[in-house]
C-alpha positions in Angstrom: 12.8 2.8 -18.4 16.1 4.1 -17.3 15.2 2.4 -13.9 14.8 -0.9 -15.1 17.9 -0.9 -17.7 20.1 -0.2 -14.6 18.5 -3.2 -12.5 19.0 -5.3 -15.6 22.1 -4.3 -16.4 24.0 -2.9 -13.4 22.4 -5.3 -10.9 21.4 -8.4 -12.6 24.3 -7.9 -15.1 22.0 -8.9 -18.4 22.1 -6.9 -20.9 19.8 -9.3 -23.3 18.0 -10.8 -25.0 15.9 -11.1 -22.1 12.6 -12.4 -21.5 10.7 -10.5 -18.5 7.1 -8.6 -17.9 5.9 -5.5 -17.7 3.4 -3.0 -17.0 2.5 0.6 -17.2 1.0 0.8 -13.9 -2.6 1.3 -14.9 -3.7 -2.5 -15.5 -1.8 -3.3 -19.1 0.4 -6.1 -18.7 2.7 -8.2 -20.7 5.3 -10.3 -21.4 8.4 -9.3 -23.9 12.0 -9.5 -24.4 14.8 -6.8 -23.4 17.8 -6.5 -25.4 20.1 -3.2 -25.1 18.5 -0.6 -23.6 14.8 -2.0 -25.5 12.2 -4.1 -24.8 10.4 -5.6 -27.7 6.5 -6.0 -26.5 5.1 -9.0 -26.8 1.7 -10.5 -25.7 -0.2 -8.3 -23.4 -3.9 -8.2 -21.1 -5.7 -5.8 -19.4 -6.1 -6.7 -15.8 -8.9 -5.5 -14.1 -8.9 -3.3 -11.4 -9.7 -5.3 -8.0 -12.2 -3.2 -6.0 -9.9 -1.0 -4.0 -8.6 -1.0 -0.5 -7.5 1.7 1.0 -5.0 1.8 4.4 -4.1 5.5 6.0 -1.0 5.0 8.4 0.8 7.7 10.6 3.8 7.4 8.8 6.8 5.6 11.5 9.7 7.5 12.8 12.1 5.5 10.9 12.9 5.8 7.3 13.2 1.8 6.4 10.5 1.4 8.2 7.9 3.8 6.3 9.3 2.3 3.2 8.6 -1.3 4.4 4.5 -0.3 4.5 5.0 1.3 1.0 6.7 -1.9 -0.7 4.8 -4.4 1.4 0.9 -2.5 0.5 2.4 -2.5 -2.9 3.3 -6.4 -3.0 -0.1 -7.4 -2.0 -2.1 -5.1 -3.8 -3.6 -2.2 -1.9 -5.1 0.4 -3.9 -4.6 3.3 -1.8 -2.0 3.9 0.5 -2.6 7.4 2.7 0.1 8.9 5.1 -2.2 9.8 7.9 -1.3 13.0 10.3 -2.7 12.3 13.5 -2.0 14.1 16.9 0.5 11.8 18.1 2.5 11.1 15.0 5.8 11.1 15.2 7.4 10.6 11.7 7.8 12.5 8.8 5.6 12.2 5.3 8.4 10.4 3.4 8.9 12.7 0.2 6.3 12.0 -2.7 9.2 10.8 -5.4 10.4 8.5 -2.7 7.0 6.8 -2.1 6.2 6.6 -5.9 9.4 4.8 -6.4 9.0 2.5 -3.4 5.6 1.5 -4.6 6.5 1.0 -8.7 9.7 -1.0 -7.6 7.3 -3.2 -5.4 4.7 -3.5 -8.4 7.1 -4.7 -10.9 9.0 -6.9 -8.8 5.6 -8.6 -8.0 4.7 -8.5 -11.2 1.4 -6.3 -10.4 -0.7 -4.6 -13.3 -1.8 -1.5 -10.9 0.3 1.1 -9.4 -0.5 1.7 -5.8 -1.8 5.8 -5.7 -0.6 7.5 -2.6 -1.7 10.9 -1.0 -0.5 12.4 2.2 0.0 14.3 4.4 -3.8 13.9 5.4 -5.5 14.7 8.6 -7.2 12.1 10.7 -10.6 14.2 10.0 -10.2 14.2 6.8 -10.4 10.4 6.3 -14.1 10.1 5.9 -14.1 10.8 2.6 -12.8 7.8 1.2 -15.4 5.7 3.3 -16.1 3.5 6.6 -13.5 5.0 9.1 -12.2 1.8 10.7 -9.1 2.2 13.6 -7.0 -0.5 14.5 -7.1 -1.4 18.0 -6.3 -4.5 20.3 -10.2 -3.6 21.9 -11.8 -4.0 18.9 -14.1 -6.0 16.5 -13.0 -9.4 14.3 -13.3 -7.6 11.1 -15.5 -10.6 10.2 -17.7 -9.5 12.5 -18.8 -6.1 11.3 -21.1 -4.9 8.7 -19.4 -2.8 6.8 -19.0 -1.7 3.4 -16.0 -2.0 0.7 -15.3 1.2 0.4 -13.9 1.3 4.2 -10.9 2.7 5.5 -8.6 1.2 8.0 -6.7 3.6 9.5 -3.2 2.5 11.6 -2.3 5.3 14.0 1.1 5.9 15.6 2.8 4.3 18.1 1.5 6.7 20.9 -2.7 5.5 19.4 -5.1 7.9 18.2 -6.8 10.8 20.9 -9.8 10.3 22.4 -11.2 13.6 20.6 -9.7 12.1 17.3 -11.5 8.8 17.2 -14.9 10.5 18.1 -18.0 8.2 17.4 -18.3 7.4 14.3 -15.0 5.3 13.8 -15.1 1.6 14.3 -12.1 -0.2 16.3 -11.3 -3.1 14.6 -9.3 -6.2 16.0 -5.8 -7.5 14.2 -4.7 -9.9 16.6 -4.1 -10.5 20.6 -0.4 -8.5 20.6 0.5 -5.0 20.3 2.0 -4.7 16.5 4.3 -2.2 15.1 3.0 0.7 12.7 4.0 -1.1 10.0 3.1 -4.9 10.9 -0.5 -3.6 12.0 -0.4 -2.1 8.4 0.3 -5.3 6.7 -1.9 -7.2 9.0 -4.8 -5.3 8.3 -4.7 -4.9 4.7 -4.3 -8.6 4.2 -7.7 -9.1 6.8 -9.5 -6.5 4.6 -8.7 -7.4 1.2 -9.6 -11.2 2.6 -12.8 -9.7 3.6 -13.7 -8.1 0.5 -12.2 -10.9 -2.0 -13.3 -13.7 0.1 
């Protein structure tokens, strides 16, 4: 709440009455009005949950740039977001509180009913558990193409690629497009393909 009176108040420079929406980041969503420091509810819905997508990126080197994938899963409504640890990755796990933030300002500014979860560190080979391991990379599949489930993975290494013993043979390379992308555009990339695929 404090976060919001201060980009109200602070960076809008409204202090109220105020219509806006609002959520608690678990699917309730509504529409009321703010007035110092309050905001009196008004009508709300229950969104349902979407079936979930889930991306797992080697976070990149650069600060902005890890919290670009964080705002931008957010925005278009990944479920998951996991910060993969590969061999080759090169950047630092942004803290958790920084991530969390990232995400909730990206919900609310979207005006999302679900806050994106988001786990990391995790190793490459621990992946699997969530489902389908796919990998992006310019060799693969359309994701059209495959026959996969919806409980898949896509996983978007660093900028140095996943190993050879990493990848193994029970990953599937899956195709983005016919250039070699940044972390965090073959992040956004993906997610949209998949969350096509599984929405239709």
């Amino acid at each position: 709440m404090e976060a919001t009176r201060v980009h109200l108040e602070k960076v809008l420079r409204n202090s109220g009455p105020l219509e806006i929406t609002y959520t608690d980041g678990s699917g309730l969503r509504g529409k009321g009005v703010y007035s110092d420091g309050w905001i009196q509810r008004g009508t709300e819905q229950v969104v349902e949950r979407p079936h979930p997508v889930t991306i797992a990126v080697a976070p990149p080197r650069n600060k902005s740039r890890a919290r670009f994938v964080v705002e931008k899963l957010a925005e278009i409504g990944v479920a998951r977001l996991l910060w993969l640890t590969t061999v080759h990755t090169e950047g630092r796990t942004p803290r958790m509180e920084k991530s969390s933030a990232w995400a909730q300002s990206a919900m609310e500014q979207s005006q999302g009913a679900w806050l994106m979860e988001i786990s990391g560190p995790v190793d490459f080979s621990d992946v699997g558990q969530f489902g389908a391991v796919l990998i992006a990379d310019r060799e693969g599949d359309d994701i059209d193409d495959l026959d996969i489930g919806d409980d898949a993975v896509l996983c978007v290494g660093p900028e140095g690629g996943f190993s050879e013993n990493e990848v193994g043979q029970t990953a599937i390379k899956v195709r983005l497009g016919d250039t070699t992308m940044r972390v965090e555009t073959a992040a956004l990339v993906g997610a949209v393909l998949l969350t096509r695929r599984i929405f239709g």
